[in-house]
C-alpha positions in Angstrom: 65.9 -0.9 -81.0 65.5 2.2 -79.0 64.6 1.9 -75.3 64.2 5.1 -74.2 63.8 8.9 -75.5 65.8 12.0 -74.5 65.0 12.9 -71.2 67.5 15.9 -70.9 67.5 18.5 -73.7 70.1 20.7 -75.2 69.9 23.7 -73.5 67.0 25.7 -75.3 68.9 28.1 -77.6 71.8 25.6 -78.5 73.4 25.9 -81.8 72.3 23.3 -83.9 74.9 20.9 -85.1 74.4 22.0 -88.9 73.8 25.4 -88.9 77.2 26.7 -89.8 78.1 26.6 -93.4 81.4 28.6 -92.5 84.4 29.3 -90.6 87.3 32.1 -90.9 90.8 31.5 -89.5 93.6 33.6 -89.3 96.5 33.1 -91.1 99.9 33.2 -90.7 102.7 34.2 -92.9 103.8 37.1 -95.4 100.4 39.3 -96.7 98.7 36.6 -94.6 94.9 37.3 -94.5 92.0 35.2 -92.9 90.9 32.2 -94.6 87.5 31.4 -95.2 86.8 27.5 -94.6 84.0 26.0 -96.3 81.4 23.6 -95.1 82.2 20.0 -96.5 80.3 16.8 -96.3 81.7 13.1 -94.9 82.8 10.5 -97.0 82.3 6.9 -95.8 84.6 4.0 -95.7 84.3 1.1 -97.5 81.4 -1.2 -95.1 83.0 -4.4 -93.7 80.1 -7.4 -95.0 79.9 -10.5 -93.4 78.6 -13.3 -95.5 76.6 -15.7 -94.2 74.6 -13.8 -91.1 71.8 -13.2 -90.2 71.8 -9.6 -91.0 72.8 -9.2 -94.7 73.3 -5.4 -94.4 74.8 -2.4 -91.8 71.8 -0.7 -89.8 70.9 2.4 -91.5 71.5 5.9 -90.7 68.7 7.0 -87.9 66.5 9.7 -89.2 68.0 13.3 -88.2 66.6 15.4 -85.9 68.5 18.5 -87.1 66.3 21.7 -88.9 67.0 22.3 -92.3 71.5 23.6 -92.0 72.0 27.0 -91.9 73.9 29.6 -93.0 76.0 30.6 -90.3 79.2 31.5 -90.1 81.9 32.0 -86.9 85.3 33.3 -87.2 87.3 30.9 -85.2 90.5 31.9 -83.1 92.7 29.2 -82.0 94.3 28.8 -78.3 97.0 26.2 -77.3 97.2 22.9 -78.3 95.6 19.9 -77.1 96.6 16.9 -78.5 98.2 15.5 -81.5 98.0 12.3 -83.7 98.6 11.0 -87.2 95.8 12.5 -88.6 95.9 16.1 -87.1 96.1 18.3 -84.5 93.9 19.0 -82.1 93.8 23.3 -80.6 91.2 24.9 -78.2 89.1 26.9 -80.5 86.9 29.8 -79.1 84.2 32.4 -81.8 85.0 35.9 -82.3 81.2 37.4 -81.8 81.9 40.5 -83.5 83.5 38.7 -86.8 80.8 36.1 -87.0 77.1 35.9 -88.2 75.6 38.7 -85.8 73.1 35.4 -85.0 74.9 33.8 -83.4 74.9 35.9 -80.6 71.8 34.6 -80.0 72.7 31.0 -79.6 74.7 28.8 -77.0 77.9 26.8 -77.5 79.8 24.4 -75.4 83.5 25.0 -75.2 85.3 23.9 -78.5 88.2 22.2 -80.3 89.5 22.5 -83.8 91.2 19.3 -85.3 93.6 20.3 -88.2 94.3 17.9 -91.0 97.9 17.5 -91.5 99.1 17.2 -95.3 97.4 14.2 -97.1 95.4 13.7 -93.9 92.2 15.2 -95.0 90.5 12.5 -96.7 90.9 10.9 -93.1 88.9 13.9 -91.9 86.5 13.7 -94.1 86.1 10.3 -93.1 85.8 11.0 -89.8 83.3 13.8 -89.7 80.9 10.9 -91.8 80.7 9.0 -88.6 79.9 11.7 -86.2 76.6 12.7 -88.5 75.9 9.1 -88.4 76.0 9.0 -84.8 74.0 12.0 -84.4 72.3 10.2 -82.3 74.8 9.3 -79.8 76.4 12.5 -79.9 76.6 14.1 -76.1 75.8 10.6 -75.5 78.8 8.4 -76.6 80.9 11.1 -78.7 81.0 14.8 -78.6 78.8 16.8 -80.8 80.7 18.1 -83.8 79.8 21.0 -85.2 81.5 20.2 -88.8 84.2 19.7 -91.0 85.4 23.1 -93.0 87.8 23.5 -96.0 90.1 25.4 -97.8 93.3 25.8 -100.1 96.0 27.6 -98.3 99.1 29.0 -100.7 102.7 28.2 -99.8 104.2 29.5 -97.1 100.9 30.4 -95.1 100.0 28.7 -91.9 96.6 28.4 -90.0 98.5 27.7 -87.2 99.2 30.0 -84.4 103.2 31.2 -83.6 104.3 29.2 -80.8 101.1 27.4 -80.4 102.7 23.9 -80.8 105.4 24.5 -77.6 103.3 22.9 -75.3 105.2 19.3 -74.6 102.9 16.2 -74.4 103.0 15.0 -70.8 100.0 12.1 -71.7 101.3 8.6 -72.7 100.4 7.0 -75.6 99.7 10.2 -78.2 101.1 9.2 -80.9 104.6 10.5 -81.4 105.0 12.4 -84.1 108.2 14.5 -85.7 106.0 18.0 -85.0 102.9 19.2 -83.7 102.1 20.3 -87.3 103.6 21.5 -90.3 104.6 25.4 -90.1 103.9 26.2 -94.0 100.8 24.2 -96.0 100.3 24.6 -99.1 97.2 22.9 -100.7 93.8 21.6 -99.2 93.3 22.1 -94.8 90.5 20.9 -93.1 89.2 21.9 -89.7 86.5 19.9 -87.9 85.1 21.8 -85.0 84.1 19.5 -82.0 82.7 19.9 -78.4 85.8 19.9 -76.1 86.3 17.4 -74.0 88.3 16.5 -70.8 91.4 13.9 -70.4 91.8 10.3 -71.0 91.3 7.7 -68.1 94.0 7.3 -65.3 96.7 5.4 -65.1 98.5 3.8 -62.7 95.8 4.2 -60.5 92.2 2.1 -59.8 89.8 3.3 -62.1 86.4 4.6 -61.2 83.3 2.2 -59.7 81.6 0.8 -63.0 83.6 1.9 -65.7 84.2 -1.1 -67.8 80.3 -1.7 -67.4 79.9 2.4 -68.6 82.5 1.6 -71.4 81.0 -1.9 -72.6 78.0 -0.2 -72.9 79.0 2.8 -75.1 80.3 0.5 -77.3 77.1 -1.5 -77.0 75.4 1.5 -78.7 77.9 2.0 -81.2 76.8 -2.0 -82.0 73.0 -0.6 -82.3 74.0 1.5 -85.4 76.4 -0.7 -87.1 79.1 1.1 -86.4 82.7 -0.1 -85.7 84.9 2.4 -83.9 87.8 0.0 -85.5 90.1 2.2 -83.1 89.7 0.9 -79.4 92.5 2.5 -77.1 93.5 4.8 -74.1 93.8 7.9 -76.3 90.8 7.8 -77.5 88.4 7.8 -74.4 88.1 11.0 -72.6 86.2 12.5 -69.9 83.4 14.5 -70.9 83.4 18.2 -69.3 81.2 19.1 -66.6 77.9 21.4 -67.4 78.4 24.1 -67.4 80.4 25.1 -69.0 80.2 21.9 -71.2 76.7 21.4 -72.3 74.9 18.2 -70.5 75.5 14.8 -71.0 72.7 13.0 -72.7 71.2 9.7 -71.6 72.1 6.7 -74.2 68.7 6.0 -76.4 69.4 1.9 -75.8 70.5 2.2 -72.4 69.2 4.6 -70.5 72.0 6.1 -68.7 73.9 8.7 -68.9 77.9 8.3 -69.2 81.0 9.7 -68.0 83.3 9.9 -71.3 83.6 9.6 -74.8 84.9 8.0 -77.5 87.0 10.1 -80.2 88.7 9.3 -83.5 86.9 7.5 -86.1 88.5 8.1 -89.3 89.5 4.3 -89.7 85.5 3.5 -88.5 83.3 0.7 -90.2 79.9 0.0 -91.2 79.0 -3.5 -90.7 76.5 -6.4 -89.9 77.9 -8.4 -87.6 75.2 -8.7 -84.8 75.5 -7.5 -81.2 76.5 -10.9 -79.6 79.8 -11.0 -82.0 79.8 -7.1 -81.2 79.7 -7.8 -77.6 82.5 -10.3 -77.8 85.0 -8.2 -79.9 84.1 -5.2 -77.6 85.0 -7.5 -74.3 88.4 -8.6 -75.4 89.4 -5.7 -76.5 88.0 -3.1 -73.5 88.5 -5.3 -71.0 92.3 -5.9 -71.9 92.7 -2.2 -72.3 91.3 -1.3 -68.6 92.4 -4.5 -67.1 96.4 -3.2 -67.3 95.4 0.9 -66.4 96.1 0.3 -62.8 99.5 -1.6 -63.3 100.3 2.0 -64.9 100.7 0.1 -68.3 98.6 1.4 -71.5 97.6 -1.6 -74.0 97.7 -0.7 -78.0 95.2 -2.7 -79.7 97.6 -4.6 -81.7 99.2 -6.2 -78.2 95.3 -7.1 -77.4 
């Protein structure tokens, strides 16, 4: 049940989260030309049912808020990379005005990502974009607004991503190690889910700011309002959200009220359910409060040591 409405708005001439039906990428490569990407919708995983409770079915989707989507579209250039993971990788992303939709001019952003499927990963994308529209309601709450997931087919030898882009070495433990930063020639389906960008991941080795296992059990606590599983509770995947500006502003939390410091990323593996917030609750407790509980002792918890 909701508690509270909105009490800080988007600024007034955001973009809204479905109004682009299209993105263009460069390519890289012999006769390499840019790519146009494709607007695609989520796909859900399989619900987890619990027999026997109270609650026979998952919460469903809030109603959205959004207008009807648009037709925009934004060329897309990419800048260094982020992060990486099994999944894809993750690259600053900024729009090229003059090769977009001359609307969007008109209209604000907050500074951007782009997460790149690697090969066979993009079912896991689709996946994962299903969960952020249906958590539109939490996003610049408990995860960062996403502005959607985009495909194409890209022809051997053809790259979408950037010479040199994937030098940067990982200095943050516990990315997921993986044999490159991404593949230098795809051929087949890439997807490309655009996302607000966000800050880093908690520190360690060091206390950990006044309140935030409280702030964390209670992100999770809205999750638990909507069903919703996150199914991937670690280090990596809390960051800091970015100041405003130039970040748009954090939003207050519908069920609690407040307004939080981070946000939870990566929910490909994510759930549907209807276990009830007291099992919710417990799950989230052992889990988060094992996780934060060894940050100062400069060690990082997986969840399968929890």
């Amino acid at each position: 049940m909701q508690v509270s409405t909105l009490a800080i708005a988007e600024p007034p001439n955001a973009l809204a989260l479905n109004a682009v039906a299209s993105i263009s990428l460069p390519l890289f490569g012999p006769n390499a030309t840019p790519a146009v990407f494709e607007r695609m919708e989520g796909v859900e995983n399989e619900p987890l049912i619990h027999t026997g409770r109270k609650i026979l079915q998952p919460p469903a989707r809030l109603p959205s808020r959004l207008p009807p989507p648009g037709n925009l579209h934004l060329r897309v250039l990419l800048g260094k990379r982020i992060s990486h993971g099994r999944v894809g990788v993750v690259y600053e992303a900024t729009v090229s005005l003059e090769d977009s939709s001359p609307a969007v001019a008109s209209y604000a952003l907050p500074p951007l990502v782009a997460k790149i499927s690697r090969q066979k990963h993009c079912e896991d994308l689709e996946n994962e974009v299903y969960y952020y529209d249906e958590l539109e309601s939490l996003q610049g709450v408990v995860v960062p607004r996403c502005y959607g997931l985009f495909q194409t087919r890209v022809r051997h030898g053809l790259s979408v991503i950037p010479p040199n882009s994937d030098e940067l070495e990982d200095t943050q433990k516990g990315i997921v190690s993986v044999d490159s930063a991404a593949p230098k020639a795809i051929a087949g389906i890439v997807s490309v889910m655009l996302l607000e960008r966000l800050g880093g991941p908690l520190p360690v080795g060091k206390p950990l700011p006044e309140g935030t296992y409280e702030e964390i059990m209670d992100m999770y606590s809205d999750l638990a309002h909507l069903g919703v599983d996150h199914c991937d509770i670690r280090w990596a995947n809390i960051l800091y959200a970015l100041p405003s500006p130039p970040s748009f502003p954090s939003l207050p939390s519908p069920y609690s009220g407040k307004t939080y410091r981070w946000r939870l990323v990566d929910f490909d593996n994510a759930q549907k359910t209807n276990q009830d917030l007291r099992r919710f609750h417990s799950y989230h407790k052992c889990y988060v409060g094992r996780l934060l509980e060894m940050l100062p002792t400069g060690y990082i918890v997986e969840p399968w040591e929890c």
